[in-house]
C-alpha positions in Angstrom: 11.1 22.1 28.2 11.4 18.8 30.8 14.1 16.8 29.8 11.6 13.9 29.7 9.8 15.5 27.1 13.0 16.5 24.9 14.0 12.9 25.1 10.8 11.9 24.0 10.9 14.1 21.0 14.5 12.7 20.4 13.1 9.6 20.0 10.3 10.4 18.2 12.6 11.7 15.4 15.2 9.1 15.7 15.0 7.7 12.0 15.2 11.5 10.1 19.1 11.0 11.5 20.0 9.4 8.5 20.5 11.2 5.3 19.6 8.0 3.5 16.3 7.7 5.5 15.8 11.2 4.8 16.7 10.9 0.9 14.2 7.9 0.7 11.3 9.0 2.3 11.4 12.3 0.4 11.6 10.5 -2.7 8.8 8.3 -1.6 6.4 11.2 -1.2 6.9 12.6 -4.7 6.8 9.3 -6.3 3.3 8.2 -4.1 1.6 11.7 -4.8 2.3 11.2 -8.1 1.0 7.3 -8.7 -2.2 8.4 -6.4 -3.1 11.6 -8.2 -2.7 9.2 -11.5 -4.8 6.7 -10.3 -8.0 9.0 -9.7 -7.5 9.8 -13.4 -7.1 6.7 -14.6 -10.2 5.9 -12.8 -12.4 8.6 -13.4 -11.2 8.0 -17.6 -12.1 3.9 -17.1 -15.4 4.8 -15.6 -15.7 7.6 -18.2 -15.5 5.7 -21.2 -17.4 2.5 -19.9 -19.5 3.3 -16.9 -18.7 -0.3 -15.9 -17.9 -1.1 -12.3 -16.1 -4.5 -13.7 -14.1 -2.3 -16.3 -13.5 -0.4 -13.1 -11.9 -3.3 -11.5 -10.0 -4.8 -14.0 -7.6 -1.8 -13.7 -7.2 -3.2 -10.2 -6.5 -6.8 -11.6 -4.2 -4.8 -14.4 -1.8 -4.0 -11.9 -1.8 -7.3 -9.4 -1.3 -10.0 -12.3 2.4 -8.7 -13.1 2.8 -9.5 -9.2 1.8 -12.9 -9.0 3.6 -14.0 -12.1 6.8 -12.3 -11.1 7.1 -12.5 -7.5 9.5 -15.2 -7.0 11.8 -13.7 -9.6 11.3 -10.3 -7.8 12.3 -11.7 -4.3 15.3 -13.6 -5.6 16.8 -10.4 -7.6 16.6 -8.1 -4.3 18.5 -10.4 -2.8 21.5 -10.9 -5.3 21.8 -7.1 -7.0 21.9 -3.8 -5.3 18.4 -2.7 -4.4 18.8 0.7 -5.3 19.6 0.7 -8.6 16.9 -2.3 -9.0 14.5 0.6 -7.4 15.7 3.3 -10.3 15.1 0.7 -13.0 11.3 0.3 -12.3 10.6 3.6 -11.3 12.3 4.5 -14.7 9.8 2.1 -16.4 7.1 3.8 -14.4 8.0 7.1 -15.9 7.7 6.1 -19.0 4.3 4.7 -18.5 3.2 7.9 -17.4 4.3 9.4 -20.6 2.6 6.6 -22.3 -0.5 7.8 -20.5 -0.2 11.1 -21.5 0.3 10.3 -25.1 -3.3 8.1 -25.3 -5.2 11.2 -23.5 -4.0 13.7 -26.3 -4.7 11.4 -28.9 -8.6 11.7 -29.4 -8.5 8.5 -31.5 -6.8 6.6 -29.1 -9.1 5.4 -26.6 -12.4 5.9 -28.5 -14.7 3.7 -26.7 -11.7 1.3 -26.0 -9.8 1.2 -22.5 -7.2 -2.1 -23.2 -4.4 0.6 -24.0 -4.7 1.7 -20.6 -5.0 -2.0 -19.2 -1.4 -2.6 -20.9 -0.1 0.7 -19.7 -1.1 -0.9 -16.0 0.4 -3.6 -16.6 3.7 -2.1 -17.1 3.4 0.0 -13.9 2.5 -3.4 -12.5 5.6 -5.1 -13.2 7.8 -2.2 -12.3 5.6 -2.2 -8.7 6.2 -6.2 -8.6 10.1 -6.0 -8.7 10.7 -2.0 -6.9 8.2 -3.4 -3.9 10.1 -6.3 -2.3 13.7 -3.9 -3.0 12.6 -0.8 -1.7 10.8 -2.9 1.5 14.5 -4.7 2.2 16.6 -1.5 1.5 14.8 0.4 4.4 16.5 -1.5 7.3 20.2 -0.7 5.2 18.8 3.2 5.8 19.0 3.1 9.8 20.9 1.8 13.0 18.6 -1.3 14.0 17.7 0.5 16.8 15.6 2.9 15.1 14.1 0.4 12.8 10.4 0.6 14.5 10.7 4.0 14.1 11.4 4.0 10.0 8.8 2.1 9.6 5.9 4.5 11.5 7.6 7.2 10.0 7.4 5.5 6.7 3.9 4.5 7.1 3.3 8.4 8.2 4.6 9.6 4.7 3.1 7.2 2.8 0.1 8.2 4.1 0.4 12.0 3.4 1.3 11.1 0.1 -1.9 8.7 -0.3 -4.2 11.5 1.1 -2.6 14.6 -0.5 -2.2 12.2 -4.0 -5.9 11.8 -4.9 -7.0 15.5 -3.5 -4.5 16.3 -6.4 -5.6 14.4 -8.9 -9.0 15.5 -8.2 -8.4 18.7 -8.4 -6.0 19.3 -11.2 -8.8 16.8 -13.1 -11.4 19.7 -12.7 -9.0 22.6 -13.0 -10.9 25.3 -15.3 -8.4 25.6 -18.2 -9.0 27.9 -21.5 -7.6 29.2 -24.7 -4.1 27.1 -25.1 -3.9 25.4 -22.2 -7.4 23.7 -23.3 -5.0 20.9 -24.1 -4.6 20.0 -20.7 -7.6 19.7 -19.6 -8.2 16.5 -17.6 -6.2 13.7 -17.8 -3.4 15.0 -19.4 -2.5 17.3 -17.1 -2.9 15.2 -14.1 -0.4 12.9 -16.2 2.5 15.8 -16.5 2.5 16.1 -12.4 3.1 12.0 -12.0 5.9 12.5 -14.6 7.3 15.6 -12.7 7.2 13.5 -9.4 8.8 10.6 -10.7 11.6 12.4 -12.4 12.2 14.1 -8.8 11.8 10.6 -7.3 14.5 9.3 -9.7 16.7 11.8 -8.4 16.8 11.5 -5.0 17.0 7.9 -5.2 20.4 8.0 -7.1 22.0 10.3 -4.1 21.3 7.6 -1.8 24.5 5.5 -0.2 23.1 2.8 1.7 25.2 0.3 3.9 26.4 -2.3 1.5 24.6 -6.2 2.7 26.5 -9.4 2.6 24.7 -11.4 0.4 25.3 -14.9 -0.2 25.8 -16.3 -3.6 23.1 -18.2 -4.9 22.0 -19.9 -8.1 18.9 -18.4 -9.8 16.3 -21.8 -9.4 12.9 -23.1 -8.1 14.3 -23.9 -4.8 16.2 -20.5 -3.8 12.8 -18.3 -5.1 10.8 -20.4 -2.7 12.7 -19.6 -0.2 10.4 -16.9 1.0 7.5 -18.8 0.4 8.6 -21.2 2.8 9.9 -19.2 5.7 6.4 -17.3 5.8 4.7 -20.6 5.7 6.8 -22.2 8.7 6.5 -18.8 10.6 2.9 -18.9 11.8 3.6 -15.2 13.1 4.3 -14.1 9.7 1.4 -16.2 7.9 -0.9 -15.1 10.5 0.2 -11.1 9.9 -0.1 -11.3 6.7 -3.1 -13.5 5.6 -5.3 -11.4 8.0 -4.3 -8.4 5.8 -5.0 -10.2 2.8 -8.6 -11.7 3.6 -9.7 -8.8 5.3 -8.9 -5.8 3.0 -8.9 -7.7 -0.1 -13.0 -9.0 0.9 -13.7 -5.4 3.0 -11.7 -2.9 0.1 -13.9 -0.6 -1.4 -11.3 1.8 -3.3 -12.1 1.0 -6.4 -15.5 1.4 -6.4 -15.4 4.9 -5.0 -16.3 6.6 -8.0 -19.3 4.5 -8.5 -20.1 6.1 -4.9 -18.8 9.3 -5.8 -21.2 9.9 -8.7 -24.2 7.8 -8.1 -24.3 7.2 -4.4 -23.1 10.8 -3.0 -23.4 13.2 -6.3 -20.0 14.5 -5.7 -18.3 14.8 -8.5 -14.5 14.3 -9.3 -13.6 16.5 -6.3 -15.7 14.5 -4.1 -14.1 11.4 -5.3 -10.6 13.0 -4.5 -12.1 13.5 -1.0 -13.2 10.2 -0.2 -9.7 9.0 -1.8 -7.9 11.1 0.7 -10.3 10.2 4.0 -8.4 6.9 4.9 -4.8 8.3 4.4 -6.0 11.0 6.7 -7.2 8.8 9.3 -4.0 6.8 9.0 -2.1 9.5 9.2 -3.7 10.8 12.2 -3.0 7.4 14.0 0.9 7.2 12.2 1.5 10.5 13.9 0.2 9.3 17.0 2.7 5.8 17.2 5.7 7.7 16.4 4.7 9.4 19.6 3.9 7.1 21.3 4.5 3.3 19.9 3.0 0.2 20.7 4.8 -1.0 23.5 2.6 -4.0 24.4 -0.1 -6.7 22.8 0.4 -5.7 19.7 -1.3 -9.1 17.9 -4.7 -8.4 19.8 -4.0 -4.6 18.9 -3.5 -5.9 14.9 -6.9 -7.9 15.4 -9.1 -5.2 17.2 -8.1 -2.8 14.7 -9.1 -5.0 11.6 -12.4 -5.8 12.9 -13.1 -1.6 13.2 -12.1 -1.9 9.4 -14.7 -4.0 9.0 -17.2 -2.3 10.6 -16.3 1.1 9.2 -16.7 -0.5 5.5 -20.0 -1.8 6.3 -21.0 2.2 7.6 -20.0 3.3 4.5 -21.5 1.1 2.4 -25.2 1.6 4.3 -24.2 5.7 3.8 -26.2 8.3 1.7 -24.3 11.5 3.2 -20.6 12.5 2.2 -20.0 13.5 5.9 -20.9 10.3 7.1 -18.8 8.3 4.5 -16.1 10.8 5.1 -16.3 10.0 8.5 -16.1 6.1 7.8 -13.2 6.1 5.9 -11.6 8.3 8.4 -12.0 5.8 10.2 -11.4 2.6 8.0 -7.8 4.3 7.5 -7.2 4.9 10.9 -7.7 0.9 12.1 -5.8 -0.1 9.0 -2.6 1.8 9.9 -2.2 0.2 13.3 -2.7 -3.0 11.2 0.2 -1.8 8.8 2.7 -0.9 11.9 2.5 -3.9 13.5 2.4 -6.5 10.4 5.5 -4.1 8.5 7.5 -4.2 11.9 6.8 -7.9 12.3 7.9 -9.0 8.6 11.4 -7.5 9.0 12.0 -7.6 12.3 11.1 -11.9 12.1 13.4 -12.4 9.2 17.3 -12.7 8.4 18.5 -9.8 6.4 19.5 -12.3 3.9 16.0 -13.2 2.9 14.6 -9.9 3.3 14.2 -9.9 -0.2 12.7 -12.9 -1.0 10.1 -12.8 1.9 9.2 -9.0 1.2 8.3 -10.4 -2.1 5.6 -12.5 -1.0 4.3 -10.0 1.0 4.0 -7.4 -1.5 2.0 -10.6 -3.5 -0.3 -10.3 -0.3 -0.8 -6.8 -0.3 -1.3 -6.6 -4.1 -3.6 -8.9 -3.4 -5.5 -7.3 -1.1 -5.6 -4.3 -3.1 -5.4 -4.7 -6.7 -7.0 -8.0 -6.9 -9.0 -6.8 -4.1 -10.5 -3.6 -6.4 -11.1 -6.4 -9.3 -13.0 -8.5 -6.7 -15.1 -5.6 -5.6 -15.7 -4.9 -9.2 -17.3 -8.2 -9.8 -19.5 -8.5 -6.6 -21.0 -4.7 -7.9 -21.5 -6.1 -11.2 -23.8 -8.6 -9.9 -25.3 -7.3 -6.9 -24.9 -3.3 -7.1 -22.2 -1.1 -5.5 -23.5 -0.9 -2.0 -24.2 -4.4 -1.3 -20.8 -5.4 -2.4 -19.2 -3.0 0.1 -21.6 -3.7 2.5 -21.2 -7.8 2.7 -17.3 -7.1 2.4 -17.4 -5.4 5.7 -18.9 -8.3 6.9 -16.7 -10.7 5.3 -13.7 -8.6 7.4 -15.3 -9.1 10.1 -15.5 -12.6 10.1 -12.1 -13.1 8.8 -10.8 -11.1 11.9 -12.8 -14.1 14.6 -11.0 -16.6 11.9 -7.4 -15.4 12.2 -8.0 -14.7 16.3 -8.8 -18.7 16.1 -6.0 -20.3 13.8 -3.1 -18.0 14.5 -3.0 -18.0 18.1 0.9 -16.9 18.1 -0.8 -13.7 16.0 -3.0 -13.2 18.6 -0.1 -13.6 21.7 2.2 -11.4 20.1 3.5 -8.7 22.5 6.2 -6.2 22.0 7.6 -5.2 18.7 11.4 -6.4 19.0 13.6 -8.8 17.4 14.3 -10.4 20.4 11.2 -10.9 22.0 9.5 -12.3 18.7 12.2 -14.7 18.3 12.0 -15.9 22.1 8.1 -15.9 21.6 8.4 -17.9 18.8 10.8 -20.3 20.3 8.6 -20.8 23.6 5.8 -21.1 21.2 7.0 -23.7 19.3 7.9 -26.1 21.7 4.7 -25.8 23.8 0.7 -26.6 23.6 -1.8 -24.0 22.2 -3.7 -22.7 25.3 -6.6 -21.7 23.5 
């Protein structure tokens, strides 16, 4: 082997040094297989029971509400209190959501043409998500030299995508596993249930062997003023506002997760296996591309890389949309994954390289608001659009909506669209030389 290529591969592994970062991102893929494999139940029950694409939503909405309401008190308590045992807290409170779950799909009475005990079981996963996002986002620069921070987060973003693609293949198939005499109980849902509750348990774990580097954190009264904070350093940093809004607008208007198993039954005739399929598609093209950057990282123009790779989103959502065949939506949200997760690198590296460890909390907090957004609310608002003009036009005039959100950011955020290299440095001078000099547009 060259020794050009062994320093390569050195560098490519850079992050896996750390036992923390190793700890964590083990823990991460048991916890995310889990939630995904739970989440193709809990949609294929929803659709079961109502065969209502805005029921289907509103288990989108279920989980983003928690978010809006608690975000500012989420930011402020990852600053002041240890983020890892704020993590264990609401990943305990998952667990026992889980359970909760499984108790309503043994209980034949329980949800009996009725889905709100599943809405207020979502909820709760929503409010553990709300204050365990913006903790576990500021405890991953504690897990590595700052060095080697780029690197955690592709390698992050890699298993998170293994875990998103492998999580609904699960789900979808221990949903359709043939089960007889006394396993008949499990049947379904329930089973599916028992696997999130092993992951999280293992999750749990993990997490409690981690020793992260301790942060100085200034004291600071609970009020108004200190859980803005965040609010307001995005705002000011038109880097940051850029990054993030474009995510917001463009997945939340182009997102068509959550009416996949509208797709998968009426559109493609495939079943809950196909619906894990076309569940795992984008993780796989993401993960294809996460692979690729920990190889070989964006070095240079990374805001017009962010932009290009949205507007592919878009146009992959409108393919599938137009689609009758499962190879060619397979294909498109191959694809549609693939764009995204340059969009993810670039916008995760951005958030916490731009900001002082001190408000890492705070300011992961409103971006976890955006994401939710984009997602949760993003899968109600794609529920309402097929409730009044059909499934496939709703994806199809999302796409489109992406893509014109995409020419809008390039416009307003032309610091977005300048951005170069990923470094804490060079964003900071940018932003300096920026700031005190005319658009050039």
């Amino acid at each position: 082997m060259a020794d050009g290529e062994g320093k390569a591969r050195l560098r490519a592994t850079d992050a896996f040094r750390s036992r923390n970062f190793r700890l964590y991102q083990g823990a991460r893929l048991m916890a995310i297989i889990g939630a995904e494999a739970q989440s193709v139940a809990v949609a294929w029950q929803v659709y079961q029971i109502t065969h209502s694409p805005l029921k289907l939503g509103l288990t989108g909405l279920a989980l983003f509400l928690p978010g809006v309401f608690c975000m500012l008190a989420a930011g402020h308590v990852a600053d002041r209190y240890d983020r890892r045992n704020i993590i264990l807290i609401c990943y305990t409170l998952q667990a026992i959501c889980s359970s909760v779950l499984l108790w309503l799909s043994l209980s034949p009475w329980a949800l009996v043409g009725r889905t709100w005990p599943i809405y207020a079981v979502l909820i709760g996963i929503g409010v553990s998500r709300a204050f365990s996002g913006p903790a576990s986002s500021a405890l991953l620069p504690t897990l590595v030299p700052k060095d080697h921070f780029v690197n955690a987060v592709t390698w992050g973003a890699t298993v998170f995508q293994i875990a998103n693609m492998s999580g609904p293949a699960v789900g979808g198939l221990l949903f359709t596993l043939p089960l007889a005499g006394t396993l008949l109980w499990l049947k379904g849902a329930p089973i599916v249930y028992i696997f999130t509750l092993v992951m999280l348990i293992g999750f749990i774990v993990l997490i409690s062997m981690i020793h992260a580097e301790p942060v100085e954190r200034k004291p600071t009264v609970f009020n108004l003023r200190t859980m803005l904070a965040g609010l307001e350093y995005v705002w000011t940093n038109k880097l940051l506002l850029g990054s993030i809004s474009l995510d917001l607008f463009a997945v939340m208007l182009g997102g068509a997760v959550a009416l996949l198993p509208i797709f998968a039954n009426e559109v493609l005739h495939a079943g809950p296996r196909g619906l894990g399929l076309l569940r795992a598609m984008p993780s796989l093209g993401a993960l294809i591309v996460s692979l690729l950057l920990v190889v070989k990282p964006i070095k240079r123009r990374a805001g017009r890389t962010m932009l290009i790779c949205v507007a592919i989103f878009g146009a992959a959502t409108i393919i599938f949309g137009l689609s009758r065949s499962i190879v060619v939506s397979l294909v498109a949200l191959f694809v549609l994954g693939a764009a995204d997760m340059f969009s993810v690198v670039i916008r995760q590296s951005l958030l916490q390289l731009a900001t002082p460890p001190e408000m890492r909390g705070r300011v992961s907090a409103v971006n976890w608001l955006f994401v939710g957004a984009s997602n949760e609310f993003g899968e109600f608002e794609s529920g309402v659009t097929a409730s009044w003009w059909g499934a496939v036009p709703a994806v199809v005039i999302g796409g489109a909506a992406s893509l014109l959100v995409t020419i809008t950011a390039s416009i307003v955020f032309p610091r977005l669209r300048r951005a170069d290299t990923l470094t804490a440095e060079s964003l900071l001078e940018a932003e300096r030389q920026l700031a005190t000099a005319e658009p050039r547009d």
